[in-house]
C-alpha positions in Angstrom: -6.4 52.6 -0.2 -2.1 52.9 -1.5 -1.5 50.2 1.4 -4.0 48.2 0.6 -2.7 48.1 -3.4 0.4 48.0 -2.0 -0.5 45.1 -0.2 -1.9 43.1 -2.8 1.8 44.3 -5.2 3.6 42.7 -1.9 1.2 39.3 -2.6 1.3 39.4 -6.2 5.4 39.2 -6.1 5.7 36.2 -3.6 3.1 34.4 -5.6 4.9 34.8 -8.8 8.9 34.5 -7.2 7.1 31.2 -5.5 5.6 30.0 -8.5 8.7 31.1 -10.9 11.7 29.4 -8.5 9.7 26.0 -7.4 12.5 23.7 -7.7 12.7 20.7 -10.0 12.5 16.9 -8.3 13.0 15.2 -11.9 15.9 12.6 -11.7 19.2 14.4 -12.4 20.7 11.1 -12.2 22.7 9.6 -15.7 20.7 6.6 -16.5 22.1 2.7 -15.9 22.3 0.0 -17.7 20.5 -2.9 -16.8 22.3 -6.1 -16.3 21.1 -9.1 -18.6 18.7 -11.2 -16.3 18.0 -15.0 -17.3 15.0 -16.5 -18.3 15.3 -18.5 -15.2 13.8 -16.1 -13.4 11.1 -15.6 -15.9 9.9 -19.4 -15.4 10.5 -19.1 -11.6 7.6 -16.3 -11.4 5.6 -18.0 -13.6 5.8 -20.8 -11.4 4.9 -19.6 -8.3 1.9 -18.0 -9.8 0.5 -21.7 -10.4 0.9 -22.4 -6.6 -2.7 -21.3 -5.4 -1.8 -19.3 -1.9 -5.3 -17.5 -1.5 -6.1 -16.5 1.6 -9.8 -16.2 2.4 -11.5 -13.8 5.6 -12.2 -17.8 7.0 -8.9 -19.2 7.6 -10.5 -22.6 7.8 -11.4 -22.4 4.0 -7.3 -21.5 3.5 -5.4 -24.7 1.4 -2.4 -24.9 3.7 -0.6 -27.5 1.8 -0.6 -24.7 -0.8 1.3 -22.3 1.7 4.0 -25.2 2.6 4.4 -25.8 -0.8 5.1 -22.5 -1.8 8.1 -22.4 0.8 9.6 -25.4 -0.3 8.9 -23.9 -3.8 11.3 -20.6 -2.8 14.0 -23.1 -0.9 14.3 -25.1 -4.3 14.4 -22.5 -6.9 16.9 -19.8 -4.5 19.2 -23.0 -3.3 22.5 -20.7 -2.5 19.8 -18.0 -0.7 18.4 -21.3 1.9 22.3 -22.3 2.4 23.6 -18.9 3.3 21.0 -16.7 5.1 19.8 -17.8 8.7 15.9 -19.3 8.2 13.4 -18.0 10.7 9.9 -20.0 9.8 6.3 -18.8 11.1 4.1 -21.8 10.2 2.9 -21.7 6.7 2.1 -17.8 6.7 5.8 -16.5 7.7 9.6 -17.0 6.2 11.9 -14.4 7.3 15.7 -14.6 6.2 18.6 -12.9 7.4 21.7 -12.1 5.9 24.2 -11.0 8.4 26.3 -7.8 7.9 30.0 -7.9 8.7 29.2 -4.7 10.6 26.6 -5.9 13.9 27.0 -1.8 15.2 24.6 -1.0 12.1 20.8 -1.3 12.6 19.7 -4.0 9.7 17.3 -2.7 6.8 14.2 -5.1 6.1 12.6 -5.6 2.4 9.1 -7.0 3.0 6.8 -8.8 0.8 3.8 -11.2 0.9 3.1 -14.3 -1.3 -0.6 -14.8 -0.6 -3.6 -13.8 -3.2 -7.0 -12.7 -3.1 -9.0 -15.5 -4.9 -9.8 -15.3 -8.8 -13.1 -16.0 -8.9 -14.4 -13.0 -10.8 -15.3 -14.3 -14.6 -13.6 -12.3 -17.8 -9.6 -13.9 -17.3 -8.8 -14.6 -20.7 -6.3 -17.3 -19.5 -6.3 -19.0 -16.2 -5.4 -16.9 -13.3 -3.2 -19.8 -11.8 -1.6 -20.7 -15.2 1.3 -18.4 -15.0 1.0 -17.7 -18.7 3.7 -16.5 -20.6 2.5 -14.5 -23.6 2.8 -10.8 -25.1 5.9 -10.6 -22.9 4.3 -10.6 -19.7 3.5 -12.9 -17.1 0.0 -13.1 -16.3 -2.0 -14.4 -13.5 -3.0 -13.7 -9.6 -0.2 -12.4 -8.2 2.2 -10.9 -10.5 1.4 -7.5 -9.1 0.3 -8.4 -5.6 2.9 -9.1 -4.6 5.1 -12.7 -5.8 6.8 -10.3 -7.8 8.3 -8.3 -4.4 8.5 -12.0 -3.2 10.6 -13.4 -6.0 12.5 -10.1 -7.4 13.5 -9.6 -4.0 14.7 -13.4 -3.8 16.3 -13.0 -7.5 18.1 -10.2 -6.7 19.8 -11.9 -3.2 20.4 -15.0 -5.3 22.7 -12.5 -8.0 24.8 -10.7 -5.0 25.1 -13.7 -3.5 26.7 -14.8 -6.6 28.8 -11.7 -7.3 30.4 -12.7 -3.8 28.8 -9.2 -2.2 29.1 -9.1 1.7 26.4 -6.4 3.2 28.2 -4.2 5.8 24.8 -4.1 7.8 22.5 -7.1 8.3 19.8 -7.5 5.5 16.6 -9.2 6.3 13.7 -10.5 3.6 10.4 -11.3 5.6 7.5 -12.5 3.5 4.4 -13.1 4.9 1.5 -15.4 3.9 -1.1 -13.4 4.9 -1.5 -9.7 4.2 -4.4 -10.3 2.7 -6.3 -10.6 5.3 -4.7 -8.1 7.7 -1.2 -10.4 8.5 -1.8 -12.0 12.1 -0.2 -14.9 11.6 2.2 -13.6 9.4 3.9 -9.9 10.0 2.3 -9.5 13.1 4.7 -12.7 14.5 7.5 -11.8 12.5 7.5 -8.4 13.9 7.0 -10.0 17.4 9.9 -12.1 16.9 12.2 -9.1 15.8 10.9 -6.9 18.9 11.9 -10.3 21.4 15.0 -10.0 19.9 16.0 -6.2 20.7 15.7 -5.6 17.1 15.8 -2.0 15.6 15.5 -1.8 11.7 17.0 1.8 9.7 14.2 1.3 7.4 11.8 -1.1 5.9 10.4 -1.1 2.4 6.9 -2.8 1.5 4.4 -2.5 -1.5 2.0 0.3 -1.5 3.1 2.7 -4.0 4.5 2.4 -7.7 5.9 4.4 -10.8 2.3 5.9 -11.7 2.3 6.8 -15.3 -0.4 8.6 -16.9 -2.3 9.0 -13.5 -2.5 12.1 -13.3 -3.3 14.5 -16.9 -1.1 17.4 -15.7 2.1 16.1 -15.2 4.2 14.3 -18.3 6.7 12.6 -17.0 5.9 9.1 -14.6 5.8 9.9 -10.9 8.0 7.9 -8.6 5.7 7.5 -5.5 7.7 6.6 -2.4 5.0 6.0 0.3 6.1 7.6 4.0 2.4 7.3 5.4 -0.9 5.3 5.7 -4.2 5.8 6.5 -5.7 3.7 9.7 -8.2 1.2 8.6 -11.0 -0.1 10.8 -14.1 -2.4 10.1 -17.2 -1.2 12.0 -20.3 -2.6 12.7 -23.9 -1.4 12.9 -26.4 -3.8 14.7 -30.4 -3.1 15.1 -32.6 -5.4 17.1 -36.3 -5.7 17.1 -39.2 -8.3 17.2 -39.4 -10.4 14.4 -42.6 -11.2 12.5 -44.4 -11.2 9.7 -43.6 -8.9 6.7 -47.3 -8.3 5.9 -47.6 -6.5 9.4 -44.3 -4.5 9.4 -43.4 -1.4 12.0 -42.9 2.2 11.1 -39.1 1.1 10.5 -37.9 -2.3 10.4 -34.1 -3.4 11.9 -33.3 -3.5 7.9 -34.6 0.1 8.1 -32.7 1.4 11.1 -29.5 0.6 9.4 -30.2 2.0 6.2 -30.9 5.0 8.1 -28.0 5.4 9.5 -26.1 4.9 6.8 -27.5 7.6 4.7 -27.0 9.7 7.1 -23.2 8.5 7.7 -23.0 9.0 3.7 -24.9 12.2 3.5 -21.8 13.6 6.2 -18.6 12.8 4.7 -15.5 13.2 6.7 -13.8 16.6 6.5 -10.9 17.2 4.1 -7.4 18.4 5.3 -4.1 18.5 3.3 -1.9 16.8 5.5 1.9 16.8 5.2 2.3 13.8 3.6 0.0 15.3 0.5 1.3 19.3 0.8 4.9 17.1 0.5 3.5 15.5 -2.5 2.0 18.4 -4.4 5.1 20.4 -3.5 7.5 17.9 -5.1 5.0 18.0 -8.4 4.7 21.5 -8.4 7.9 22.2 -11.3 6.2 19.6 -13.1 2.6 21.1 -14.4 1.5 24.0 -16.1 2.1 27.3 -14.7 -1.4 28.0 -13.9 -1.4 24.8 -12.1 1.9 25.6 -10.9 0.9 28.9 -8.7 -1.9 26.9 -6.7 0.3 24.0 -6.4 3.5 25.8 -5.2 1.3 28.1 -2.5 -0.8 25.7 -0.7 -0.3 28.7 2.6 -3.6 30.3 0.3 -4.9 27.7 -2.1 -5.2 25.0 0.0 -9.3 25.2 -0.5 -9.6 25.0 -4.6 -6.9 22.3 -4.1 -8.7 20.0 -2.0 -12.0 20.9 -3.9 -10.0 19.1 -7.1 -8.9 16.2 -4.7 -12.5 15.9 -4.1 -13.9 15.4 -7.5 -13.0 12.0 -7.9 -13.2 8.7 -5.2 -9.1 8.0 -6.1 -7.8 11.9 -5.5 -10.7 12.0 -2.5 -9.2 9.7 -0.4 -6.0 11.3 -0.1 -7.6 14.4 2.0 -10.1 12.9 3.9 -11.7 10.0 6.0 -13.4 7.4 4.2 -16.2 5.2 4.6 -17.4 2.6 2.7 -20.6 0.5 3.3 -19.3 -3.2 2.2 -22.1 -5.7 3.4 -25.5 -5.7 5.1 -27.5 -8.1 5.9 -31.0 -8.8 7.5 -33.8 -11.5 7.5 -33.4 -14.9 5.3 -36.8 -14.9 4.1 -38.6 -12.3 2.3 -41.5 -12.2 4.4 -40.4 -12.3 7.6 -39.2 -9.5 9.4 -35.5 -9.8 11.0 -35.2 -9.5 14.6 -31.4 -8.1 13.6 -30.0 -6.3 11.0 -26.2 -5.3 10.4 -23.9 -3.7 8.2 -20.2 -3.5 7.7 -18.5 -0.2 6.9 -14.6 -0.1 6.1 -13.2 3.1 7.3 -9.6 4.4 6.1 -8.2 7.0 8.0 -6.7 9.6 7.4 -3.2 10.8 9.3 -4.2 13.4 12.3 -7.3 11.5 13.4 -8.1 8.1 15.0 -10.1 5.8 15.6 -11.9 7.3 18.9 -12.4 10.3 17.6 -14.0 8.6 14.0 -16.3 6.4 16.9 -17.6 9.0 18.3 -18.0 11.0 15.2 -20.2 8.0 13.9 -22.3 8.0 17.2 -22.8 12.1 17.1 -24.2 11.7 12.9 -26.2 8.2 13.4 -27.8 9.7 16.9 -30.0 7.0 17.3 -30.1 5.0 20.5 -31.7 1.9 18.4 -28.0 1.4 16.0 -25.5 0.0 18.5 -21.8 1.1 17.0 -18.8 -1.4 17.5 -15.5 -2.5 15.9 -15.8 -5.6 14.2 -14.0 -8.1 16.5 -12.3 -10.3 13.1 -10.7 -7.2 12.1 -7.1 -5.9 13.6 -8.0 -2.1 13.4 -5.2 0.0 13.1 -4.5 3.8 13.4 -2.9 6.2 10.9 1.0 5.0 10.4 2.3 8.5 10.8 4.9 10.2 7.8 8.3 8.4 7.8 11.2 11.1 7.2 12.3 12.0 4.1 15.7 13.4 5.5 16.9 9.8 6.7 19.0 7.6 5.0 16.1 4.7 3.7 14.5 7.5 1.9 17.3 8.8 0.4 18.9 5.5 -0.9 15.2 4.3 -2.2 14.9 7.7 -4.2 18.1 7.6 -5.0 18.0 4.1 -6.5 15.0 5.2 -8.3 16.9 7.8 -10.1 19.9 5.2 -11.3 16.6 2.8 -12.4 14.0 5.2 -13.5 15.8 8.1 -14.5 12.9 9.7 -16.3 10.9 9.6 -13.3 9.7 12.7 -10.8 10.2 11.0 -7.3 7.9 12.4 -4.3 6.6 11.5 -1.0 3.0 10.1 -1.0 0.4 8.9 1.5 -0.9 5.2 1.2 -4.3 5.0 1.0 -4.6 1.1 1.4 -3.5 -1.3 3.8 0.0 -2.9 4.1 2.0 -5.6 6.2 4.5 -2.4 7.0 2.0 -1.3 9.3 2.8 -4.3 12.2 6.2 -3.3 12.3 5.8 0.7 13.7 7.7 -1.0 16.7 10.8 -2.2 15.2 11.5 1.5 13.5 11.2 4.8 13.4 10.6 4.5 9.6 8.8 2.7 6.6 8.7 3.2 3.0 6.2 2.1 0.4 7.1 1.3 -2.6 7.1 -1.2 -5.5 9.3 -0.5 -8.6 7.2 -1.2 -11.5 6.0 1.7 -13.6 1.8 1.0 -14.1 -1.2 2.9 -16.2 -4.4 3.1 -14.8 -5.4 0.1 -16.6 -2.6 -1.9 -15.5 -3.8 -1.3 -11.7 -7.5 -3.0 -12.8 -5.6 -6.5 -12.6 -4.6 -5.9 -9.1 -7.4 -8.2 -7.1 -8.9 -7.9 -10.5 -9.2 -9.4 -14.0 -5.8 -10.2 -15.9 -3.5 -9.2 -13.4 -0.3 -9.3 -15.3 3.5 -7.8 -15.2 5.8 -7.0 -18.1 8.9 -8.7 -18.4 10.8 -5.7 -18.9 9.5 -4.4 -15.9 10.1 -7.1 -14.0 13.9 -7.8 -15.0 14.3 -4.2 -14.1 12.4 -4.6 -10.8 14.6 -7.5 -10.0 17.8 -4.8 -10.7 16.5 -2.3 -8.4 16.1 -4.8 -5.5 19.8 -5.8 -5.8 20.9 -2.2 -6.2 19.1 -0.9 -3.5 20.8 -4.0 -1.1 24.1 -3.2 -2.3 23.5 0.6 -1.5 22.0 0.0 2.2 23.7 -2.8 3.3 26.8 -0.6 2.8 28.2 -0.3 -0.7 26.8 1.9 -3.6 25.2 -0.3 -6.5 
C-alpha cells in the first residue's frame, strides 16, 4: 500500500512540474512597423476579382479566355516583375516565375498560390461576387480569401523589392496555378513536373492552408499563428449497385438505391478511429502555456490524457477531423423516373485522411464494414487521389523563417505547428522537397472563414497591406537577407 501512495506522490509531482514549467510559444519578438502600401495595390485586387477564373469539375464548361486574360492582367499591372524574372507558362492554368539568386549553390524557396475560384452561384451576396467591391474597408468578392490575395500579395511584394533594388542570395520562385480547385492537373501537377525535369530541389515551399485563427478556439486568448507542416490524403470513392430494372410498383426486397444506402449507414454507423498524431500532440503542446491550468495539465501530458483529449476533439465535425479519418457522403444518385426502378445506383464519398494510414488500408477497411458482395468499391477515376503529405520539420530553416516572420508581423500571435485538413496545390510537389508549409497571413474569425467558397467572401484592407508586408519580408529573409 506505501509504494503504491508513493507511486501515485511520484505521478502527482511530474504532472504538476509538467504542467507548471510548459514553456511559452507567444511571440517574444518587438513588433514592426508596417511600411505605407499604395492604393494601387488596393485597385489591383479588386481588379482581378472581376476577372471570372472559375474552374468547374468539367473542364469543358471552364471560360479560358478568362484564364488568359487573367495572365495578361498580372503581366500588366506587375510590369518590372514580367521584365526581370524568367517566365515559365503552363497553358492558361500555370505561370511560374523565377528570380535568380546571385548564389546557384543554394536550393531555391517556392511561394505558391492559385488564381482560380469556385463558382458564386449560391444566392445571399449582398454585392456581386465578381464586382470587386470596395466598401467598409474591405475588398469583397470570390477570391479575396481563396487565394488572389496569395496571388497578388505575393506579386505586390516582388514588385516593392524589386524596387528597393533587393538581389536574393538564393533563387526565388512564385508558381501560381489555375487550377487547384479542382485537384491542380494542369496546373501544379506540370509545374512541379517541369521543376523535377530540371534537377530542381526547393528548401521549402509555402502554400495556403492555414491562417492566424482568432477566436477559434474559447480557451486560448491570444490569435493562433497556424503554420501547416501536414495534410490529410483525400480520395473520392465510389459505390456502384447493379440490378434489373423495372417497375416501381413491383420492387425487390432491396432496390440498387437500397443497396447503397445500406452501405452507407453502415460506413456512417463506423467511423474511422481517432489517433493524436504528431502533427496535433505538436500543436496542443505549443498551446499548452496558453489555457487555463486545468486545461493546461491535460494538454501538457498527452503520455496519460491522450483519451479525454481526443474525446473533446470529437465533439465537433471541425476539431473531429484533426484525429481521425473522414468520410463524407457527397452525391448519389439512382433511377430518372420515380417509378421505375434503376438498374444502377451510385454514390460518392470524399474521404480525408488522416497521417499514418492510406488509402489501401481505408479500401479495404470500406470492403470489411460494407461486406456485401452486391456494392462494388472503387476510386473515382476523375479524381487524383492522394495519400497523407507527411509532417514537414519544424527544426529546418523554412519553418523557422515563416515563424519567425510571423512574430516581426503578428507579434501578438501564439505560433504552432498544425495539420491541414483540406486539400492544397503543395501536395504535387512532395518530389521537389523534403518540406512544405501551409500558411496564409491573414488573421480570420470563424465568420470570416464562411465567405471562403461561401457567401461574401471578403478581406480587410488592413490585413491585406500587412499580408503584402509579410510576403516581402519573408523573401528578403529566405532568399538571403533578414527583412
Amino acid at each position: 500500500m506505501n509504494l503504491i501512495i508513493l507511486l501515485l506522490l511520484m505521478l502527482a509531482v511530474v504532472l504538476v512540474f509538467r504542467t507548471i514549467f510548459v514553456s511559452s510559444t507567444k511571440s517574444k519578438a518587438n513588433p514592426v512597423s508596417v511600411p505605407q502600401i499604395s492604393d494601387a495595390a488596393i485597385e489591383t485586387l479588386s481588379d482581378a476579382i472581376r476577372i471570372q477564373t472559375i474552374s468547374h469539375n468539367d473542364p469543358n464548361f471552364d471560360n479560358t479566355s478568362e484564364f488568359i486574360r487573367f495572365q495578361e492582367f498580372l503581366a500588366e499591372r506587375f510590369p518590372e516583375v514580367h521584365d526581370r524574372l524568367d517566365i515559365q507558362r503552363f497553358d492558361e492554368y500555370g505561370i511560374l516565375y523565377l528570380w535568380k539568386g546571385r548564389n546557384p549553390g543554394l536550393k531555391p524557396v517556392m511561394l505558391t498560390a492559385h488564381y482560380d475560384v469556385v463558382p458564386a452561384d449560391t444566392p445571399g451576396w449582398d454585392m456581386d461576387p465578381f464586382s470587386g467591391t470596395i466598401k467598409d474597408n474591405a475588398i469583397w468578392g470570390r477570391g479575396t480569401l481563396d487565394y488572389k490575395v496569395g496571388v497578388i500579395g505575393m506579386l505586390e511584394a516582388t514588385q516593392q523589392l524589386l524596387k528597393e533594388g533587393f538581389e536574393p542570395e538564393r533563387t526565388i520562385i512564385l508558381a501560381f496555378g489555375g487550377d487547384e480547385e479542382v485537384n491542380g492537373p494542369k496546373g501544379a501537377m506540370k509545374m512541379a513536373a517541369w521543376l523535377k525535369n530540371k534537377g530542381i530541389h526547393l528548401e521549402y515551399i509555402l502554400d495556403e492552408g492555414a491562417v492566424i485563427a482568432r477566436d477559434m478556439m474559447p480557451e486560448v486568448n491570444v490569435p493562433i499563428a497556424l503554420i501547416g507542416i501536414a495534410e490529410k490524403g483525400h480520395i473520392n470513392v465510389e459505390l456502384s449497385a447493379c440490378l434489373s430494372c423495372g417497375h416501381a410498383s413491383m420492387p425487390p426486397d432491396h432496390t440498387a438505391v437500397g443497396l447503397i444506402s445500406r452501405a452507407i449507414t453502415r460506413l456512417e454507423s463506423k467511423q474511422f478511429q481517432s489517433r493524436l498524431t504528431p502533427p496535433v500532440r505538436l500543436f496542443l503542446k505549443h498551446l499548452a502555456s496558453h489555457v487555463s491550468p486545468g486545461k493546461r495539465l491535460f494538454l501538457s501530458n498527452l503520455w496519460l490524457f491522450s483519451f479525454p483529449v481526443k474525446q473533446r476533439f470529437l465533439r465537433k465535425p471541425a476539431s473531429a477531423s484533426m484525429v481521425r479519418t473522414t468520410m463524407a457522403v457527397t452525391m448519389i444518385s439512382g433511377s430518372d423516373k420515380e417509378n421505375t426502378l434503376p438498374d444502377k445506383a451510385t454514390a460518392i464519398i470524399n474521404i480525408r485522411i488522416l497521417p499514418g494510414e492510406n488509402i489501401e488500408g481505408t479500401l479495404h477497411r470500406l470492403n470489411k464494414i460494407i461486406n456485401d458482395k452486391d456494392v462494388k468499391i472503387r476510386l473515382q477515376d476523375s479524381w487524383i487521389n492522394i495519400n497523407p503529405i507527411q509532417a514537414s520539420s519544424t527544426k529546418a530553416p523554412g519553418y523557422i523563417q515563416i515563424a519567425e516572420t510571423i512574430s516581426r508581423y503578428f507579434p501578438e500571435t501564439v505560433t504552432t505547428p498544425y495539420l491541414v485538413t483540406a486539400s492544397t496545390d503543395s501536395k504535387h510537389y512532395t518530389g521537389v522537397t523534403d518540406n512544405i508549409y501551409r500558411f496564409l497571413p491573414l488573421t480570420l474569425t470563424p465568420s470570416d472563414l464562411e465567405g471562403i467558397h461561401g457567401i461574401n467572401e471578403h478581406i480587410r484592407i488592413a490585413d491585406f497591406k500587412r499580408c503584402i508586408q509579410f510576403y516581402a519580408a519573408l523573401i528578403k529573409k529566405s532568399g538571403g537577407r533578414d527583412a
